[in-house]
Each structure stands twice: as structure tokens, then as C-alpha cells.
Jmol script that loads the backbone (N, CA, C; Angstrom):
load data "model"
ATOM      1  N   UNK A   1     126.950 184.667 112.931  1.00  0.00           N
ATOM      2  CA  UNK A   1     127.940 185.649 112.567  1.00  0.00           C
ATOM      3  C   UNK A   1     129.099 184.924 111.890  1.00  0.00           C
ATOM      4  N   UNK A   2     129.687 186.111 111.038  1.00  0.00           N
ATOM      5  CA  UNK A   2     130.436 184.989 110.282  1.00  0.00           C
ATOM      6  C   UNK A   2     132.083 185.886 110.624  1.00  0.00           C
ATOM      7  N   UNK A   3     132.793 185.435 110.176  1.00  0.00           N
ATOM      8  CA  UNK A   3     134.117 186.687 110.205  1.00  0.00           C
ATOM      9  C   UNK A   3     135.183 185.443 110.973  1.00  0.00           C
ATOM     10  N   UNK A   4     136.077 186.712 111.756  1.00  0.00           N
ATOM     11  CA  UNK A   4     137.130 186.237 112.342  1.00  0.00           C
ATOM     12  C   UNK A   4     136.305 185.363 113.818  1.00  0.00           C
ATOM     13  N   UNK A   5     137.020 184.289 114.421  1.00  0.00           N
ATOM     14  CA  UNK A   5     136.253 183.736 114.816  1.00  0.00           C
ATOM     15  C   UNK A   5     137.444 183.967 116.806  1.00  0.00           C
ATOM     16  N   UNK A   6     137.918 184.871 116.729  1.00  0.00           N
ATOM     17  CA  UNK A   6     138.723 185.677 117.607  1.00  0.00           C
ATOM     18  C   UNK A   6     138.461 187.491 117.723  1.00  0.00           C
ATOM     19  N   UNK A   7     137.512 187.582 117.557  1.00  0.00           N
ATOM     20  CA  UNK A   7     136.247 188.703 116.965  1.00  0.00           C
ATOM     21  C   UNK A   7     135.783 188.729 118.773  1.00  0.00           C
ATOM     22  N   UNK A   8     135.852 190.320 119.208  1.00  0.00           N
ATOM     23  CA  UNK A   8     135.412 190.120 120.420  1.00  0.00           C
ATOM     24  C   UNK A   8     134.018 190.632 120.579  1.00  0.00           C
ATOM     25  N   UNK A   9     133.022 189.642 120.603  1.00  0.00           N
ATOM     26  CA  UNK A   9     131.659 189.920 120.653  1.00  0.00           C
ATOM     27  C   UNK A   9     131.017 190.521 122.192  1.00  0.00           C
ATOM     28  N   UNK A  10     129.771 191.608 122.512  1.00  0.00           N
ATOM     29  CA  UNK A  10     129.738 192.385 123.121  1.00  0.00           C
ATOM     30  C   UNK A  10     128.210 191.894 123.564  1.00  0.00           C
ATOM     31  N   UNK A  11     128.099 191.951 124.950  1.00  0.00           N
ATOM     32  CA  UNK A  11     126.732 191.239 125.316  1.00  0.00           C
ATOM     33  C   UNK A  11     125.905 193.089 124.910  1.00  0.00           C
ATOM     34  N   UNK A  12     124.467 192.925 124.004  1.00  0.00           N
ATOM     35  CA  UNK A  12     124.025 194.385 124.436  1.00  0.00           C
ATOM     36  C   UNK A  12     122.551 194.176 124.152  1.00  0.00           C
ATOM     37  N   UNK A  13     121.827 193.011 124.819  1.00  0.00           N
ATOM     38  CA  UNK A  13     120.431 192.955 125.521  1.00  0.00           C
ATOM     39  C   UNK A  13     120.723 191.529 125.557  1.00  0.00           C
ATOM     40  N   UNK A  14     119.690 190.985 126.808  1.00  0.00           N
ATOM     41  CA  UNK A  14     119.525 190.090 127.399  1.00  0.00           C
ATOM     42  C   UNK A  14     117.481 189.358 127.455  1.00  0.00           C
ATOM     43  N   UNK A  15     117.511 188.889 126.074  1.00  0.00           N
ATOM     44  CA  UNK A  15     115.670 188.654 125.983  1.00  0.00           C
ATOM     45  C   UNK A  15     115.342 187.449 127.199  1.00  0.00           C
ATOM     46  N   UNK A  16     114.045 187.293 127.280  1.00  0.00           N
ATOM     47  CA  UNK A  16     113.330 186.359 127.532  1.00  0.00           C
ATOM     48  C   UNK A  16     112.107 186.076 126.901  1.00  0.00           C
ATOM     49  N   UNK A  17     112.679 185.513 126.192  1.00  0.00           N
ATOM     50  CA  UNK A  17     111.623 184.977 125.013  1.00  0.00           C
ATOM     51  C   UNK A  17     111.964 184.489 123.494  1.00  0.00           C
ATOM     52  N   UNK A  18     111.603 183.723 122.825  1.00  0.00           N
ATOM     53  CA  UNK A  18     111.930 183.630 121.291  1.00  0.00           C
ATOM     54  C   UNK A  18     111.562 184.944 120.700  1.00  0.00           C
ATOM     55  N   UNK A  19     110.158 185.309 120.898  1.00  0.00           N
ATOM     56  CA  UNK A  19     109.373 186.680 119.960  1.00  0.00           C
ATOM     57  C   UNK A  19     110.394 187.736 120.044  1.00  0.00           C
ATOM     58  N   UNK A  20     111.024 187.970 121.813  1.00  0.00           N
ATOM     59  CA  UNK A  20     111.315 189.280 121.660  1.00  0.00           C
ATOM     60  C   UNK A  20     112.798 189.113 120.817  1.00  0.00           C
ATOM     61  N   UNK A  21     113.513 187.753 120.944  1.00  0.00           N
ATOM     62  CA  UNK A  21     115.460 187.426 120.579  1.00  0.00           C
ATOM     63  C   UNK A  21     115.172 188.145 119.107  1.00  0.00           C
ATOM     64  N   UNK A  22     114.138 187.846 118.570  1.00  0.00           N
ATOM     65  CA  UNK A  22     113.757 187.654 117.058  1.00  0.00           C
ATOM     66  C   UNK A  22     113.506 188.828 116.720  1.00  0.00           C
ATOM     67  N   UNK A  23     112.590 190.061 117.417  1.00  0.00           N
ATOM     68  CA  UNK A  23     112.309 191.125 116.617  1.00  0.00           C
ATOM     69  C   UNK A  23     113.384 192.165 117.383  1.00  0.00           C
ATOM     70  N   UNK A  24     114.462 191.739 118.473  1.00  0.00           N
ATOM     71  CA  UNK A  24     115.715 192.627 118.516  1.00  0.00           C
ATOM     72  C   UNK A  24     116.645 192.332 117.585  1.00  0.00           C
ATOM     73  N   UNK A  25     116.665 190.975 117.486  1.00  0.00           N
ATOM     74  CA  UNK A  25     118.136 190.322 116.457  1.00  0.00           C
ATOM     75  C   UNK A  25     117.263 191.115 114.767  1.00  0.00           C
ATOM     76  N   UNK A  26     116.521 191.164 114.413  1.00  0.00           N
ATOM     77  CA  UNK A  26     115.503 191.172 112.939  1.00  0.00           C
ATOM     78  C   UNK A  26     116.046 192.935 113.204  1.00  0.00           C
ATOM     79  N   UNK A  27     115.736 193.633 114.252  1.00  0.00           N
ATOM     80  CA  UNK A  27     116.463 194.942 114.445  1.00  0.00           C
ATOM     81  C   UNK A  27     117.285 195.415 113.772  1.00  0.00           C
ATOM     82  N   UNK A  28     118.347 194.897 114.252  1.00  0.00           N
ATOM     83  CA  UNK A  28     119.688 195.063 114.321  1.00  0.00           C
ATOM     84  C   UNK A  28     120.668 194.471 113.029  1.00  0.00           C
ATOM     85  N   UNK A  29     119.716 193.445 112.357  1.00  0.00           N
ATOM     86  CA  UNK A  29     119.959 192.939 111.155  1.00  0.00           C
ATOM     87  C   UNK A  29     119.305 193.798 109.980  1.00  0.00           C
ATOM     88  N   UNK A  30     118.442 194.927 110.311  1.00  0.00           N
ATOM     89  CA  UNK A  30     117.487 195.604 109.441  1.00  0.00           C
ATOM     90  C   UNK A  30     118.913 196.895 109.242  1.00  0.00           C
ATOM     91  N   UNK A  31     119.322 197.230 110.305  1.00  0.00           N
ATOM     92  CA  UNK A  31     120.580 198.339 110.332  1.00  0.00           C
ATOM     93  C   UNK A  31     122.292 197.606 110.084  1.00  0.00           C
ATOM     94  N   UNK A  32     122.220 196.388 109.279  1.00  0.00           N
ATOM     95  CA  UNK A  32     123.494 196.061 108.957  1.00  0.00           C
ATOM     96  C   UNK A  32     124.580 195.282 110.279  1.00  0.00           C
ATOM     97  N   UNK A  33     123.722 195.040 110.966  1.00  0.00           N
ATOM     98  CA  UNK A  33     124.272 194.767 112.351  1.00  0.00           C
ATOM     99  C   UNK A  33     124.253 192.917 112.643  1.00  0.00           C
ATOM    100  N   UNK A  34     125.761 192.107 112.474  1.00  0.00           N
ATOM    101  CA  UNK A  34     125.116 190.738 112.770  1.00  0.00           C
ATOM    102  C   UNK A  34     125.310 190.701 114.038  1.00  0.00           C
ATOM    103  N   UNK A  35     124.178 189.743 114.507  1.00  0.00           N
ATOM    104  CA  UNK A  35     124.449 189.183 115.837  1.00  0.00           C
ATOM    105  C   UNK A  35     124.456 187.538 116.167  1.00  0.00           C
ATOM    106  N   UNK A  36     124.527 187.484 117.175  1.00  0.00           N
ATOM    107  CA  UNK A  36     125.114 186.045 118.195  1.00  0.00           C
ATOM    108  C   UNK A  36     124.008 186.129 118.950  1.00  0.00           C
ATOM    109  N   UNK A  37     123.966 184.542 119.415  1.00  0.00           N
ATOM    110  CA  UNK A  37     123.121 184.505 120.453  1.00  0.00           C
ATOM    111  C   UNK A  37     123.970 183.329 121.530  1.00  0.00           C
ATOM    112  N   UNK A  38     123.922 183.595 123.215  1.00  0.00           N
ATOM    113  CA  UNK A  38     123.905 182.857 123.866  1.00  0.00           C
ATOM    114  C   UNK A  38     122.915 182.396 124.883  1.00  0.00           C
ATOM    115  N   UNK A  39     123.090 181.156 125.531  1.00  0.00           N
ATOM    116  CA  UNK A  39     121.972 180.855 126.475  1.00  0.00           C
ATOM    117  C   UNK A  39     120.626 179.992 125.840  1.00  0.00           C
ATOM    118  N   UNK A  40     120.342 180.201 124.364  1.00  0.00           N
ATOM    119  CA  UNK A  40     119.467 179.600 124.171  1.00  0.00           C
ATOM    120  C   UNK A  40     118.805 177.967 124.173  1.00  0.00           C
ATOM    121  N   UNK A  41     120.165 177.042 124.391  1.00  0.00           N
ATOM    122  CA  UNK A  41     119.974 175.861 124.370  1.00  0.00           C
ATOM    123  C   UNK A  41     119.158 175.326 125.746  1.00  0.00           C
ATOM    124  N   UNK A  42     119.106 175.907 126.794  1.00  0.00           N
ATOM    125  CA  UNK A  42     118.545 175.748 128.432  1.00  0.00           C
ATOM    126  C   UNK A  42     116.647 175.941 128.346  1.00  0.00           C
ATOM    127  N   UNK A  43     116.938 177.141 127.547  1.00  0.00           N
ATOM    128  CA  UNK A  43     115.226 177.453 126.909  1.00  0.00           C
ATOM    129  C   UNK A  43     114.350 176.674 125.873  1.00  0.00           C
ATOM    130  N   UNK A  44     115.412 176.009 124.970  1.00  0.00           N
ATOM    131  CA  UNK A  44     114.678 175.292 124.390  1.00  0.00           C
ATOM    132  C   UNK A  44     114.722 173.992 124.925  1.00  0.00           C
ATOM    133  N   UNK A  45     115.655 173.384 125.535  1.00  0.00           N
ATOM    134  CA  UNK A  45     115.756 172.096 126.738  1.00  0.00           C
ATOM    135  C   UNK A  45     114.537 171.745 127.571  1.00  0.00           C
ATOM    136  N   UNK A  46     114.327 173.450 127.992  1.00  0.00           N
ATOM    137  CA  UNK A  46     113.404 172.782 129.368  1.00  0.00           C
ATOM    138  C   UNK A  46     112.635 173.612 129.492  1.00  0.00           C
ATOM    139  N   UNK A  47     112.110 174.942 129.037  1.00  0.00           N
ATOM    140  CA  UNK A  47     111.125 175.425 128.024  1.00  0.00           C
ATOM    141  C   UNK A  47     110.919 176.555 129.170  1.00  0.00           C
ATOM    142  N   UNK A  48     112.085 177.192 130.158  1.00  0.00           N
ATOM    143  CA  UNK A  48     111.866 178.317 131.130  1.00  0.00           C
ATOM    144  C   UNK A  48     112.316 179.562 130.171  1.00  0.00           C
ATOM    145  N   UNK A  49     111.730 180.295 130.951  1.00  0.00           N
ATOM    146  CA  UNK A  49     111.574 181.971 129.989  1.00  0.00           C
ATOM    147  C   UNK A  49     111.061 182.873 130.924  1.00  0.00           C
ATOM    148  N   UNK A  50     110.859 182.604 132.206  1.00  0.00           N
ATOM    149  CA  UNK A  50     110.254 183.598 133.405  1.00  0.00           C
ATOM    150  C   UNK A  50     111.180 184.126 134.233  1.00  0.00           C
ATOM    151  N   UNK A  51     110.861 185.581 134.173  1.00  0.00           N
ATOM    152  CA  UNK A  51     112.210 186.327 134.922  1.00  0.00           C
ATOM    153  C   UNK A  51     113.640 185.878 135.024  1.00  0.00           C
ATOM    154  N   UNK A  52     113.673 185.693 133.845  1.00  0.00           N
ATOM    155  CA  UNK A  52     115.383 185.635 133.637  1.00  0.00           C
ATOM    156  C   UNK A  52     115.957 184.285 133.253  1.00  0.00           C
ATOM    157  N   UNK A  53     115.089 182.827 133.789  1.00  0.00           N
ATOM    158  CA  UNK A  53     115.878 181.918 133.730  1.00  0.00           C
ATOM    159  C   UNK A  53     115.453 181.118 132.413  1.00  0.00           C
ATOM    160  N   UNK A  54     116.834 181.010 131.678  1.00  0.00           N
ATOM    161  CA  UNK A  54     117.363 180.738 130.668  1.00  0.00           C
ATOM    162  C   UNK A  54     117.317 181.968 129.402  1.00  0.00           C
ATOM    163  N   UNK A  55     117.474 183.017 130.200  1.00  0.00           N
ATOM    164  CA  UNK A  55     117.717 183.859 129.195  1.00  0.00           C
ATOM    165  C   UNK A  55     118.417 183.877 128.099  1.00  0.00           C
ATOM    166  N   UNK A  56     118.322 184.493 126.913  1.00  0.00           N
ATOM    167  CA  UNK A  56     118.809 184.653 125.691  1.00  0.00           C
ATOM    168  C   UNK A  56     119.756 185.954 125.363  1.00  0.00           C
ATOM    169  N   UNK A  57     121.378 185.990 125.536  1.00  0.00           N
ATOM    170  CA  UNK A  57     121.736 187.150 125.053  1.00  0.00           C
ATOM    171  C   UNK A  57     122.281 187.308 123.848  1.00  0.00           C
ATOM    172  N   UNK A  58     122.116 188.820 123.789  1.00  0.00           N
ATOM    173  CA  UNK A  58     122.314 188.938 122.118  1.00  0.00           C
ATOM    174  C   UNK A  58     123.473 189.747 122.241  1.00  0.00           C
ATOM    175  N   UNK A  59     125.105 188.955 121.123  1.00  0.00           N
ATOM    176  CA  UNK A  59     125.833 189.511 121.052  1.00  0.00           C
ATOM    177  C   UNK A  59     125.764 190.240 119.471  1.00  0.00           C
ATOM    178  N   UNK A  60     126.926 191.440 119.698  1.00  0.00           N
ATOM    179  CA  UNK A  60     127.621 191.990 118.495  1.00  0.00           C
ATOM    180  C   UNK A  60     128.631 192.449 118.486  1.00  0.00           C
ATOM    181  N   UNK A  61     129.475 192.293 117.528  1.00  0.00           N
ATOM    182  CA  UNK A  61     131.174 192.619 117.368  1.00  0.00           C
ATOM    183  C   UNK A  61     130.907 193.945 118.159  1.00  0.00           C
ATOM    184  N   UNK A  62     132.364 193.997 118.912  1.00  0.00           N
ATOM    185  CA  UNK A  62     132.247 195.151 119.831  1.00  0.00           C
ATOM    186  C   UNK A  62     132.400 196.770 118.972  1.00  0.00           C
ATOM    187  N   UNK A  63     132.732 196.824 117.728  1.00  0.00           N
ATOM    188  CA  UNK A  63     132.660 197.430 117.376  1.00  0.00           C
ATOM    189  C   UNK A  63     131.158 198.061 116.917  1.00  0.00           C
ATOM    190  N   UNK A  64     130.614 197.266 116.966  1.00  0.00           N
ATOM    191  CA  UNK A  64     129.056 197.490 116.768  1.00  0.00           C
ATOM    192  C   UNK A  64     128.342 197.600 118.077  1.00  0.00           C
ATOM    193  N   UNK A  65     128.684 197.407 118.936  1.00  0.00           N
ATOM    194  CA  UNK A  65     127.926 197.866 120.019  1.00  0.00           C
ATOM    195  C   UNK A  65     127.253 198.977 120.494  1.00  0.00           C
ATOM    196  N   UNK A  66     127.883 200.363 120.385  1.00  0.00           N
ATOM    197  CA  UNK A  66     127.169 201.270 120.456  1.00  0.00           C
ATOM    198  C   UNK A  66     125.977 201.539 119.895  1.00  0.00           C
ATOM    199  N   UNK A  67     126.320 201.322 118.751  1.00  0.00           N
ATOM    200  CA  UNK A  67     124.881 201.479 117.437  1.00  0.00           C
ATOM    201  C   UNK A  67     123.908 200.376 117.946  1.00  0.00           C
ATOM    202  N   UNK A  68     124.521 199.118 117.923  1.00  0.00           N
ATOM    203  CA  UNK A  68     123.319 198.430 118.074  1.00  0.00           C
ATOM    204  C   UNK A  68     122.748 198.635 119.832  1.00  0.00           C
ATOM    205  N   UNK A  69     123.164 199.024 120.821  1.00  0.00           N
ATOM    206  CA  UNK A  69     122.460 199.705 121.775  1.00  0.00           C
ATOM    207  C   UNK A  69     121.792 200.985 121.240  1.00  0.00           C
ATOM    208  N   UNK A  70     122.123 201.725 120.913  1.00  0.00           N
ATOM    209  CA  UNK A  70     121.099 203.088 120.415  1.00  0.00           C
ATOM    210  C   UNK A  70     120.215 202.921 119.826  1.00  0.00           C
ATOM    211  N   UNK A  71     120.116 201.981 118.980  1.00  0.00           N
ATOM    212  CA  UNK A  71     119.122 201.075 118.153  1.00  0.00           C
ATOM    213  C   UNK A  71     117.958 200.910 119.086  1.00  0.00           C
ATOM    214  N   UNK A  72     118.444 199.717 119.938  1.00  0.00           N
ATOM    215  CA  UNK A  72     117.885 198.911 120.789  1.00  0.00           C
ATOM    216  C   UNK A  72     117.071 200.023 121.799  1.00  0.00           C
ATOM    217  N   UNK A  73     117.882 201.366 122.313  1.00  0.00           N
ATOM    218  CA  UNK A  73     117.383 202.128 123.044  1.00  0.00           C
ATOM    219  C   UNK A  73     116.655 202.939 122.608  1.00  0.00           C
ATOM    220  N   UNK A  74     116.452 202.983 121.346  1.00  0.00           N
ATOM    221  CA  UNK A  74     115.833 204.016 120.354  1.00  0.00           C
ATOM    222  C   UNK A  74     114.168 203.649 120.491  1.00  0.00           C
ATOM    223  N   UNK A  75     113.684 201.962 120.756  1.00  0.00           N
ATOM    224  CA  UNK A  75     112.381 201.718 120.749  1.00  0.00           C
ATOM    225  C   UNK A  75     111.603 202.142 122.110  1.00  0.00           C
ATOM    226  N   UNK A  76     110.576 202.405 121.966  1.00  0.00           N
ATOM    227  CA  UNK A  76     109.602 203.421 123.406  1.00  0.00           C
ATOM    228  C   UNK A  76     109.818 202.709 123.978  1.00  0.00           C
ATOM    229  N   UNK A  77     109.867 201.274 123.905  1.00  0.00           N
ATOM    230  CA  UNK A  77     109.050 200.318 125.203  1.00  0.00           C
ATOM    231  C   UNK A  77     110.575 200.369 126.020  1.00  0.00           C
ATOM    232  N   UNK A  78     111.587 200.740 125.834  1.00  0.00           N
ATOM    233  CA  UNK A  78     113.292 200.737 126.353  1.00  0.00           C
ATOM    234  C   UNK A  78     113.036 201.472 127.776  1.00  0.00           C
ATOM    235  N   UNK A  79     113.723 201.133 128.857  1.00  0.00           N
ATOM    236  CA  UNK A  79     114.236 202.183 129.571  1.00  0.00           C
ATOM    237  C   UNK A  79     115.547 202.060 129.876  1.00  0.00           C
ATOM    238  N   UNK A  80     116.206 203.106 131.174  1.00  0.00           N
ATOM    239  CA  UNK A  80     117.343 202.735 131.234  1.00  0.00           C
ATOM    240  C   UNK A  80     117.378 202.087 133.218  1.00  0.00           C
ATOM    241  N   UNK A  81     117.930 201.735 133.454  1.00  0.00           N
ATOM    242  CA  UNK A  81     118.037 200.895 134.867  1.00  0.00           C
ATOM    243  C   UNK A  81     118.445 202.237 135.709  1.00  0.00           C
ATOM    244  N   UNK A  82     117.976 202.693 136.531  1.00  0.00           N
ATOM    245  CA  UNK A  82     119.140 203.565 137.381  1.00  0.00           C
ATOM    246  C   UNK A  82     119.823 203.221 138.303  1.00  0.00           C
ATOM    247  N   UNK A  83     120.353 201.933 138.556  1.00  0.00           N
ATOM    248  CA  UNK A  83     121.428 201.639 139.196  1.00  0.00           C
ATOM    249  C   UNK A  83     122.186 200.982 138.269  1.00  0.00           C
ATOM    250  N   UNK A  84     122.344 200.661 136.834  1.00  0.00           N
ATOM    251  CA  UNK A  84     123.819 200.332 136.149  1.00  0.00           C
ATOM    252  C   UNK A  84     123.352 201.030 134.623  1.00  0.00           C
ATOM    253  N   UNK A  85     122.156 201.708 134.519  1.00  0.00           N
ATOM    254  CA  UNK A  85     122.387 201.849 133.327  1.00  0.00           C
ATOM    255  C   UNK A  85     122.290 201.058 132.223  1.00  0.00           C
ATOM    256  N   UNK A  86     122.016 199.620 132.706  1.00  0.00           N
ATOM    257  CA  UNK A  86     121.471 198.842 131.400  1.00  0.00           C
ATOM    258  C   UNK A  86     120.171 198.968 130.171  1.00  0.00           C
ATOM    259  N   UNK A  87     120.162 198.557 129.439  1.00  0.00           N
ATOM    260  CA  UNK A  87     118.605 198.529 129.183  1.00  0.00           C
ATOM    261  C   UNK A  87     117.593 197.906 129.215  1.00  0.00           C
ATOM    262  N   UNK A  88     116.426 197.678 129.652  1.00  0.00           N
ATOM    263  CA  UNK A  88     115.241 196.726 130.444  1.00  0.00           C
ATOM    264  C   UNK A  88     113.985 197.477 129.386  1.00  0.00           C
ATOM    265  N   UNK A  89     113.100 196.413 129.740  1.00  0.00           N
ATOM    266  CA  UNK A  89     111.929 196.790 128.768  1.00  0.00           C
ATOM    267  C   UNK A  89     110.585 197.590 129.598  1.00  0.00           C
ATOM    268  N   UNK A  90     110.167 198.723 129.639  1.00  0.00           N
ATOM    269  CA  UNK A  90     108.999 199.449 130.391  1.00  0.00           C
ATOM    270  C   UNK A  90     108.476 198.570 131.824  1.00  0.00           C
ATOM    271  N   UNK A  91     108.282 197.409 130.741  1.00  0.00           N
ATOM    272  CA  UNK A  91     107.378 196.070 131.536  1.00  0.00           C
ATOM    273  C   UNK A  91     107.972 195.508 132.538  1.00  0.00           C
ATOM    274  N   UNK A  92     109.316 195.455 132.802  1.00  0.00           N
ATOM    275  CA  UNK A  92     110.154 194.678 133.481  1.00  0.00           C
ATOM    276  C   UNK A  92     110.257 195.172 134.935  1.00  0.00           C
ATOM    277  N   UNK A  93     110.421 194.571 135.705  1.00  0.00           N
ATOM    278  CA  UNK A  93     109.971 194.787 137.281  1.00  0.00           C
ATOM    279  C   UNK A  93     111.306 194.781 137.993  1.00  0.00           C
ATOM    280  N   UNK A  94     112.238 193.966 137.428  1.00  0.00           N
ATOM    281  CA  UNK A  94     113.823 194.307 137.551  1.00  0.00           C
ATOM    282  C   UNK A  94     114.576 194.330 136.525  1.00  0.00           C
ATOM    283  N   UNK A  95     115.732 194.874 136.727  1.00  0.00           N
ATOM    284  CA  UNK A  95     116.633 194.964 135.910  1.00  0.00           C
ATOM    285  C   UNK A  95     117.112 193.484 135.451  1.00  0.00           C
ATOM    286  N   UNK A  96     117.692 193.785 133.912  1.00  0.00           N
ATOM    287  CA  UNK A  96     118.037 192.040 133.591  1.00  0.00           C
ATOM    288  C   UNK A  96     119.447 192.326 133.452  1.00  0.00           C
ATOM    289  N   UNK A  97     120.289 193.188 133.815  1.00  0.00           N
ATOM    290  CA  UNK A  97     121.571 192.912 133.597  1.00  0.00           C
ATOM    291  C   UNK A  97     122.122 192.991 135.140  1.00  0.00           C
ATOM    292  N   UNK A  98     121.676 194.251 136.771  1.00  0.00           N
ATOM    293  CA  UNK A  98     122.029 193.944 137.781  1.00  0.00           C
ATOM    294  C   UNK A  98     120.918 193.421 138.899  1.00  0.00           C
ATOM    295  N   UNK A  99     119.729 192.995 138.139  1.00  0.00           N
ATOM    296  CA  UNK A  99     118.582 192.435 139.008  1.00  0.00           C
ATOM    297  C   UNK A  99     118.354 193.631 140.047  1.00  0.00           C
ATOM    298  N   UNK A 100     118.377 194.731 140.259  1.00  0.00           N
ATOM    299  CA  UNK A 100     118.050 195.949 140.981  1.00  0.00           C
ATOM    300  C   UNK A 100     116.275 195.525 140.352  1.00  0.00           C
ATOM    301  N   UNK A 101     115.474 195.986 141.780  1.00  0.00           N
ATOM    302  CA  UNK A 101     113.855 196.872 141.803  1.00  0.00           C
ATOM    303  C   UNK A 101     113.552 197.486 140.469  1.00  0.00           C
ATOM    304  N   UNK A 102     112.973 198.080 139.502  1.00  0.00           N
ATOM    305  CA  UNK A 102     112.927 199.251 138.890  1.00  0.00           C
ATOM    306  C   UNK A 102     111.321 199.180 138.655  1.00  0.00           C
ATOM    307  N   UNK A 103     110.946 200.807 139.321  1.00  0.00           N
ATOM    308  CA  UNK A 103     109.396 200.461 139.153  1.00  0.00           C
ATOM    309  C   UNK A 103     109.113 201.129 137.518  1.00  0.00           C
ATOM    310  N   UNK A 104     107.426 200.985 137.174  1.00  0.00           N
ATOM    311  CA  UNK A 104     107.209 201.390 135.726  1.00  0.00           C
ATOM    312  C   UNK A 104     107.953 202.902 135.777  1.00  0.00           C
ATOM    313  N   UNK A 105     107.991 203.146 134.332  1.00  0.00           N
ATOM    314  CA  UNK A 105     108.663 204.378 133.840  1.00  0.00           C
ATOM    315  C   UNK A 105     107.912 204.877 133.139  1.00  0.00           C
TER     316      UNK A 105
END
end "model"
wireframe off; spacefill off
backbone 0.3
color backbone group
């Protein structure tokens, strides 16, 4: 991302994986949307990617946040958490933003 570098960027998904960082960030870049990434240096270090550890999050100027969540929530495989409301992928067995249970949907 390029801009003001006092720009308050907005966590709005949390991958595990290169494939998935790539075809959310490729997303969100398809709708005019740049993003950030944190966390990734731990994953490529020491090569974990299972349930959560060394996850990859994807920021965007907070002004872009909404959109790029609706985006993000817009694909089938999305659900929503029912204890915070985050968004998690069908597949996911807990939540990745409050680690709550969540069975398939």
C-alpha cells in the first residue's frame, strides 16, 4: 500500500495459507481495494499454517473496510461467527478472529 504512511489500516480477514492471502488480497485488488499484509514473516520462517498459527492478516485503509468485508462476505464459502460476528470460511471448525466452536453452516 502506498499513501500516507499514518493511514489507519483495518484488520478485515485473517488467512491461513499463501493460496487463500492471494485469491482474498487478488479480490479486493480486482474492486480497487489496496491491501497490507501482517504476520507473514513467522509462516514463511518456519513454514506453520495449521489452525491459526502464523496466520496472515489482511489489512485495508479503514475507509475501505466495509466494502472490502462485503466483498469478502459476498463469496459462498463465507460465514458469519455467531459469537462476534467475524468472518470464517464454511470449512473452519473455529472462529479465527474469537476462537469460539462453530459447527458447518
Amino acid at each position: 500500500m502506498t499513501g500516507n504512511d499514518h493511514e489507519e489500516l483495518v484488520e478485515v480477514w485473517r488467512a491461513w495459507g499463501d493460496t487463500e492471502t492471494q485469491m482474498i488480497r487478488g479480490l479486493l485488488e480486482a474492486h480497487g481495494i489496496p491491501s497490507a499484509i501482517r504476520g507473514e514473516s513467522t509462516r514463511l520462517t518456519h513454514g506453520l499454517t495449521m489452525d491459526g498459527l502464523a496466520e496472515v492478516r489482511i489489512l485495508v485503509r479503514g475507509e475501505d473496510a466495509l466494502e472490502a468485508r462485503r466483498l469478502i462476505g459476498s463469496r459462498n464459502q463465507v460465514k458469519t461467527c455467531p459469537a462476534c460476528e467475524g468472518l470464517t470460511l464454511r470449512s473452519d471448525r473455529s472462529c479465527r478472529w474469537c476462537g469460539a466452536p462453530i459447527g458447518s453452516m
